[in-house]
C-alpha positions in Angstrom: -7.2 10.6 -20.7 -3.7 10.0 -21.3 -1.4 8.6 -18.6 1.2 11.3 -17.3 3.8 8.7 -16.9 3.5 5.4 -18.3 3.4 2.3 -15.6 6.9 0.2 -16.3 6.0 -4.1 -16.7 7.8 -4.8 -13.5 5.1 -2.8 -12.1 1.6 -3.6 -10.9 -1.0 -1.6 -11.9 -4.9 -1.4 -10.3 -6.7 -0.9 -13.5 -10.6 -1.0 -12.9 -12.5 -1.9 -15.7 -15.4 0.7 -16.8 -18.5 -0.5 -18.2 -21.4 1.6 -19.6 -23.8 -0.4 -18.0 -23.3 -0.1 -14.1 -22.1 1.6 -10.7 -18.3 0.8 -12.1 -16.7 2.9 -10.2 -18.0 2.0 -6.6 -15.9 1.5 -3.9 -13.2 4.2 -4.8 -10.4 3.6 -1.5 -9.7 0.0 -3.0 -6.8 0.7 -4.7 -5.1 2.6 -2.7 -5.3 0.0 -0.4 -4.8 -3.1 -2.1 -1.2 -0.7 -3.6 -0.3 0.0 -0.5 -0.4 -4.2 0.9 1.5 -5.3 -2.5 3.7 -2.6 -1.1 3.7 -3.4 2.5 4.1 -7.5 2.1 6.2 -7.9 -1.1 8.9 -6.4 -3.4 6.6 -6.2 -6.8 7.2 -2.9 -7.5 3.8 -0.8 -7.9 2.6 2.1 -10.0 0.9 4.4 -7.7 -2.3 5.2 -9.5 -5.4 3.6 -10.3 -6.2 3.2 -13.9 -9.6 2.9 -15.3 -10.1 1.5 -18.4 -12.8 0.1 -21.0 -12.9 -3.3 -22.2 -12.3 -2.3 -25.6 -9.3 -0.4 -25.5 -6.6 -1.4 -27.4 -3.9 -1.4 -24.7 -5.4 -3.5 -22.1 -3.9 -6.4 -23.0 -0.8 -4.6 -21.9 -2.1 -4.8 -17.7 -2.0 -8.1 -15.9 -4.8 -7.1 -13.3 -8.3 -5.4 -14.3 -10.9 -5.2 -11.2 -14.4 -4.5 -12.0 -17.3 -4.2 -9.3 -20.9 -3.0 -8.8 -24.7 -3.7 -8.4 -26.1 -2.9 -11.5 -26.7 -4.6 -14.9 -23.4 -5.7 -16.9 -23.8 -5.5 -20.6 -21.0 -5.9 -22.8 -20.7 -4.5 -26.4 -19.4 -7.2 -29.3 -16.3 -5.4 -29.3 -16.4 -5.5 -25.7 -16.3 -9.1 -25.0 -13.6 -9.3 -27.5 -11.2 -7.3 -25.8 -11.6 -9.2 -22.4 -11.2 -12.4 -24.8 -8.0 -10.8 -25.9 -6.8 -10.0 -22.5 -7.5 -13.2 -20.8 -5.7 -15.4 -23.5 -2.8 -13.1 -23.6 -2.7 -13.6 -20.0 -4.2 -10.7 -17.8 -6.2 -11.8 -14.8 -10.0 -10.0 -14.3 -11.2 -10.1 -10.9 -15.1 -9.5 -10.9 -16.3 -8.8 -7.1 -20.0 -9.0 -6.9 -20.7 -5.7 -4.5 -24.2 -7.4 -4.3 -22.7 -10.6 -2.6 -26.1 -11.7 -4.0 -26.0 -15.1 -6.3 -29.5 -14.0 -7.8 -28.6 -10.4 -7.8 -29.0 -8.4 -11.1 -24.9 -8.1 -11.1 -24.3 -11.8 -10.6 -27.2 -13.0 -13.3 -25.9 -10.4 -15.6 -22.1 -11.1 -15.4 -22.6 -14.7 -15.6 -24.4 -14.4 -18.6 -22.0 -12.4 -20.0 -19.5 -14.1 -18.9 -20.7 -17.4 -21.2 -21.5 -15.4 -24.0 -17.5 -14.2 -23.9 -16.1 -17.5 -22.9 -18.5 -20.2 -24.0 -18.7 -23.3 -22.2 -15.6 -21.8 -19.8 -18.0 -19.4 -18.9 -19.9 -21.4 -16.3 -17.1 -20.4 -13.9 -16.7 -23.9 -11.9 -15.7 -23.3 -8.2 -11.8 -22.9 -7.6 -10.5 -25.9 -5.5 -9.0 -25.6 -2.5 -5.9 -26.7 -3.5 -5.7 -23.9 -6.0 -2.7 -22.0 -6.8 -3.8 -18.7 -6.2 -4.6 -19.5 -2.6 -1.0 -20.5 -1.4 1.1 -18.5 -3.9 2.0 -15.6 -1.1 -0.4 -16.5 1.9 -1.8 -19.5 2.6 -5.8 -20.0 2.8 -8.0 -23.2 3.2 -11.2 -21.4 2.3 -11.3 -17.4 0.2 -11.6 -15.4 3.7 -15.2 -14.1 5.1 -16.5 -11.0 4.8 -17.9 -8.8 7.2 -21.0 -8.0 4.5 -21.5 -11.9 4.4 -21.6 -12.3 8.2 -23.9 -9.2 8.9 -26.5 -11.3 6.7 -26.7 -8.8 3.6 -27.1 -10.3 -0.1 -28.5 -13.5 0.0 -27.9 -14.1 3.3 -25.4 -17.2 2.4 -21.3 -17.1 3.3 -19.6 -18.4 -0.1 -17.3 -20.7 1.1 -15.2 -20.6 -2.8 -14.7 -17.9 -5.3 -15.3 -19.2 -9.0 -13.2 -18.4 -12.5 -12.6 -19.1 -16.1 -9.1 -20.8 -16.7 -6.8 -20.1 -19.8 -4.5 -23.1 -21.1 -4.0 -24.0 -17.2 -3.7 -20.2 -16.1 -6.9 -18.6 -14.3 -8.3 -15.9 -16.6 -11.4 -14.4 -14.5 -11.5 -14.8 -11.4 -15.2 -14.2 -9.5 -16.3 -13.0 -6.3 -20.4 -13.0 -4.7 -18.3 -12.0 -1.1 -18.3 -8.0 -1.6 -14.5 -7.6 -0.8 -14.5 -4.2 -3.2 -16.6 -3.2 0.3 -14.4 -5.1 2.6 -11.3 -3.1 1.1 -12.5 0.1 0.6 -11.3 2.4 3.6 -8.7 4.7 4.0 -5.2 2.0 3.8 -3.7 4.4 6.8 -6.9 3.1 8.9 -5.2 -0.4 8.3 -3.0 0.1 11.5 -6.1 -0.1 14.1 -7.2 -3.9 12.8 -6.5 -7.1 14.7 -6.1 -8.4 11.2 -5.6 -7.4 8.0 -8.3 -8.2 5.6 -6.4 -6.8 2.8 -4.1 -10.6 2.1 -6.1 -12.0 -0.2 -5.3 -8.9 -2.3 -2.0 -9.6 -2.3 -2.2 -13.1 -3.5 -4.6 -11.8 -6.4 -1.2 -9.1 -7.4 1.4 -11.8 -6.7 -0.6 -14.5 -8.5 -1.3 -11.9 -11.4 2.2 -11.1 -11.7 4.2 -14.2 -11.4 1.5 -17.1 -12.9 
């Protein structure tokens, strides 16, 4: 469907990626959210509604963020993985949040695999260090922040202590999540107000680091 009024480049956009395969579309208050603390906590400019999108469509090269989620299988098409080739070396940033938070979930095995068969050897997805960039360009964090899914013993019963990606020519491409923070962020961003802390900030350093890297 077309968009009524086209997102300007100063803008970020929340485009979720949609995928034959899988529960895509789970977790549907994220955006909202994660809009609302780009908003909140800097002055990138934001275009206020979600966009979903395939992998294969011609334009997606044109948004620096695409968020994809779910439980289920992940199969790509040929066409498919060339697109998110396209977009990561023309320098969008996927975020792929394992909903599972399961490293021998059906999500995580099938993304992974995918994941090499798009890439290649960049596919593995080595560990981000600590020292990365993404983790001190708007708020600072020693370790990616726990989740309340992780700590309640769900998945695998393991707290991932990293997040994992593919890097571009020195610029992270896909960035990759077992810690369920699609769940994490998905409530209603006016609720924000009654937490000690917001658990939204890591967002924020995913938009800024999208934008500006």
């Amino acid at each position: 469907m077309p968009l009524q009024a086209q997102p300007r480049p100063s803008e970020f956009v929340f485009a979720r990626l949609r995928y034959a395969s899988g529960d895509w579309d789970y977790n549907p208050k994220v955006a909202a959210n994660v809009l609302n603390s780009v908003l909140e906590y800097t002055s990138i400019p934001v275009y206020r509604d979600e966009v979903v999108i395939p992998a294969d469509a011609a334009d997606l090269p044109a948004f620096p963020f695409l968020f994809m989620t779910g439980h289920l299988l992940v199969r790509f098409s040929a066409r498919e993985r060339e697109g998110l080739r396209r977009f990561v070396e023309q320098g969008g940033l996927l975020f792929s949040d394992d909903c599972n938070h399961d490293v021998d979930g059906l999500y995580a095995r099938s993304f992974e695999q995918e994941m090499r068969a798009t890439f290649g050897a960049a596919g593995a997805m080595p560990k981000l260090r600590a020292s990365h960039p993404l983790y001190r360009c708007f708020f600072r964090f020693d370790t990616p922040p726990t989740t309340a899914h992780e700590l309640n013993g769900w998945g695998d019963d393991l707290v991932h202590d990293y997040l994992r990606g593919i890097e571009h020519q020195g610029r992270l491409g896909v960035l990759y999540s077992n810690k369920d923070y699609g769940c994490e962020w998905d409530y209603d961003w006016k609720n924000k107000r009654f937490r000690r802390e917001d658990n939204t900030k890591l967002a924020v350093n995913i938009a800024v680091y999208a934008m500006t890297s």
